[in-house]
SEMAR-209800 format. One record per residue (C-alpha): y negated, z, x negated; residue number from 1; residue in three letters. Coordinates in steps of 0.2 Angstrom, whole numbers. Layout:
residues N
+-------+-------+-------+-----+------+
!     v !     w !     u ! pos ! code !
+-------+-------+-------+-----+------+
!     Y !     Z !     X ! NUM !  ALA !
...
+-------+-------+-------+-----+------+
***
This chain:
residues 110
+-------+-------+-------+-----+------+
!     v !     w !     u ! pos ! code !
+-------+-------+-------+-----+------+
!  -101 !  -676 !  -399 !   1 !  UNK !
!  -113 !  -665 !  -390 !   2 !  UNK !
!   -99 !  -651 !  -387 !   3 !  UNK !
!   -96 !  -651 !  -408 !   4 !  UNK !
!  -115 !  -651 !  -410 !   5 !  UNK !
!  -117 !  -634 !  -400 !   6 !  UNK !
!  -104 !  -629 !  -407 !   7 !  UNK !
!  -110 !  -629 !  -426 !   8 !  UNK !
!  -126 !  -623 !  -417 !   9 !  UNK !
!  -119 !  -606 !  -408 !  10 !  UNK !
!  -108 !  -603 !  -425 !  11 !  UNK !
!  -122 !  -606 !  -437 !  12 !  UNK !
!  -134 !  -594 !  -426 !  13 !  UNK !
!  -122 !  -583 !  -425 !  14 !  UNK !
!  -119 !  -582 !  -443 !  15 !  UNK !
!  -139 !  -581 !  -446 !  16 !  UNK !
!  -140 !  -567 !  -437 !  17 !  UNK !
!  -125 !  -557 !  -440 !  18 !  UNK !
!  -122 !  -560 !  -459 !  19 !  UNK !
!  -138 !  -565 !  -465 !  20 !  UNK !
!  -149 !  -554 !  -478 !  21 !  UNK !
!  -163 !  -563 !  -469 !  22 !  UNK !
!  -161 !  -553 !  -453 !  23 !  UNK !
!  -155 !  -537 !  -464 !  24 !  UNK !
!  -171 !  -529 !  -460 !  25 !  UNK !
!  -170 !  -533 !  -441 !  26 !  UNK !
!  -153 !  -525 !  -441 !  27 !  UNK !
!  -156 !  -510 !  -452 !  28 !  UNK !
!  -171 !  -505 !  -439 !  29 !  UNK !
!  -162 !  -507 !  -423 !  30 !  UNK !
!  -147 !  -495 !  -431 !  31 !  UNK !
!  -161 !  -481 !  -439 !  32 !  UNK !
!  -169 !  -482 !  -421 !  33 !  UNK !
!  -150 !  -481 !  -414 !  34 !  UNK !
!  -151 !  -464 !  -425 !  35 !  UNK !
!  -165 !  -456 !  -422 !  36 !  UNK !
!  -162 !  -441 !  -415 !  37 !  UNK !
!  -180 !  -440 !  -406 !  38 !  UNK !
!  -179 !  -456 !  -399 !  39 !  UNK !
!  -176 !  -455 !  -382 !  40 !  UNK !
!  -171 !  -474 !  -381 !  41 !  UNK !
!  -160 !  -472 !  -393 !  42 !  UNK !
!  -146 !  -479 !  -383 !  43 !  UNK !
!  -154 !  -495 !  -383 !  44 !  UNK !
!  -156 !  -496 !  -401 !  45 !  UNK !
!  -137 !  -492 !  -403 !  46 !  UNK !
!  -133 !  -506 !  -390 !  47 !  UNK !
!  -146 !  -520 !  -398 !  48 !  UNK !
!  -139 !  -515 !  -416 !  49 !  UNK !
!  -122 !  -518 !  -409 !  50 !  UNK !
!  -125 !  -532 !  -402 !  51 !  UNK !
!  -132 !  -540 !  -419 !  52 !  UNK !
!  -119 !  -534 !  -429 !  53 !  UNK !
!  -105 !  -541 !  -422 !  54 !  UNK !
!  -100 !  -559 !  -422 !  55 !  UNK !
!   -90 !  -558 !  -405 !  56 !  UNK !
!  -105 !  -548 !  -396 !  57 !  UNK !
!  -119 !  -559 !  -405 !  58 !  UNK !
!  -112 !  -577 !  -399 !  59 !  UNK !
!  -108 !  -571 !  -385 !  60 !  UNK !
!  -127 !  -568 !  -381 !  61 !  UNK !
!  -131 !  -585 !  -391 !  62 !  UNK !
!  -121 !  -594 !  -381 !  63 !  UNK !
!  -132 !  -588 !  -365 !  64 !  UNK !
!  -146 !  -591 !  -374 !  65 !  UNK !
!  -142 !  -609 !  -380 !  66 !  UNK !
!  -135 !  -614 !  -362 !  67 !  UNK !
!  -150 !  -609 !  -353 !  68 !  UNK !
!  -164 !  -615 !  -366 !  69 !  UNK !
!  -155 !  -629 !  -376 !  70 !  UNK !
!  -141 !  -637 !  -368 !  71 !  UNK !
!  -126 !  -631 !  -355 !  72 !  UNK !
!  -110 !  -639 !  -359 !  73 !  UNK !
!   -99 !  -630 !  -344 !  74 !  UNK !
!  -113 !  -635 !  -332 !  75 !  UNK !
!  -113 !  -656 !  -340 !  76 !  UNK !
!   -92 !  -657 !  -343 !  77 !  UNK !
!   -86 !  -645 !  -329 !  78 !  UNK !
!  -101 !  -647 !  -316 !  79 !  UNK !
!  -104 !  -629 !  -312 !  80 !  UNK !
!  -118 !  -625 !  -305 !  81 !  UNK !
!  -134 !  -621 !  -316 !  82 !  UNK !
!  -137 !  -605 !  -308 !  83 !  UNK !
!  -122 !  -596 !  -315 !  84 !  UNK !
!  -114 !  -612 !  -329 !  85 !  UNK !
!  -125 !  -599 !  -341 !  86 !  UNK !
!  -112 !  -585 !  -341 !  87 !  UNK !
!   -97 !  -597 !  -346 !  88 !  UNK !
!  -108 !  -604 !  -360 !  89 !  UNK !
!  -108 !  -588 !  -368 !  90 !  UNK !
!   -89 !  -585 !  -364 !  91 !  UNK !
!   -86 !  -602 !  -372 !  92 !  UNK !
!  -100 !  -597 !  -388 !  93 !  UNK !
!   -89 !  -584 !  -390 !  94 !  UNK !
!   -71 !  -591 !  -390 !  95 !  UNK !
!   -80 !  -606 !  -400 !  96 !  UNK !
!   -87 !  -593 !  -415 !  97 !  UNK !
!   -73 !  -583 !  -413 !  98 !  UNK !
!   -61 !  -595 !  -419 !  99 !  UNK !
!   -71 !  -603 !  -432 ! 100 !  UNK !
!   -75 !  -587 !  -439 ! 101 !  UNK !
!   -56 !  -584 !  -439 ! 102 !  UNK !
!   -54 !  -601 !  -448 ! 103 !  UNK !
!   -69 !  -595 !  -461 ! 104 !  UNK !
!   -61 !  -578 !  -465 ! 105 !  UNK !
!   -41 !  -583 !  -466 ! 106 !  UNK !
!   -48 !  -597 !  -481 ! 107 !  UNK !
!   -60 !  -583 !  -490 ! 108 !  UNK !
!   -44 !  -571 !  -490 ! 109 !  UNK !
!   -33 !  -585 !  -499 ! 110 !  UNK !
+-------+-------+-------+-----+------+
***
């Protein structure tokens, strides 16, 4: 039960994030910071923007943040170790939002 909970957690931050028009403005700054041509980080803009818009990227990064601050299913189901169970949290937020979101599209296309 705890695995579906993070689950539906990581997909619904995810989709917050990524799709909502409640972070619209967040996203539309880091992409005209990303622009600027007078920014000299504007490197890192381009990588946070990306990062936010893209539902692959943007659970990946969830899911590192939800294992280290919330809960770490690799660490309590495979026994990794804590110190690195983090990275495979994210890998497993991302297969995890990947194919819901696969689900969520295929049934908004029929």
């Amino acid at each position: 039960m705890e695995i579906l909970i993070w689950s539906f957690l990581s997909y619904g931050l995810m989709n917050i994030v990524v799709f909502s028009s409640i972070f619209e403005g967040f996203r539309n700054f880091f992409l005209r910071w990303g622009e600027n041509k007078l920014n000299p980080f504007r490197g890192m803009g381009k990588f946070i923007y990306g990062i936010i818009s893209c539902p692959m990227c943007f659970s990946t990064w969830g899911g590192f943040f939800l294992g280290l601050v919330l809960y770490s299913p690799t660490h309590n189901y495979l026994e990794l170790p804590i110190t690195y169970s983090w990275f495979f949290d994210g890998v497993l937020s991302s297969g995890i939002v990947w194919t819901i979101n696969t689900i969520v599209e295929w049934f908004e296309e029929k």
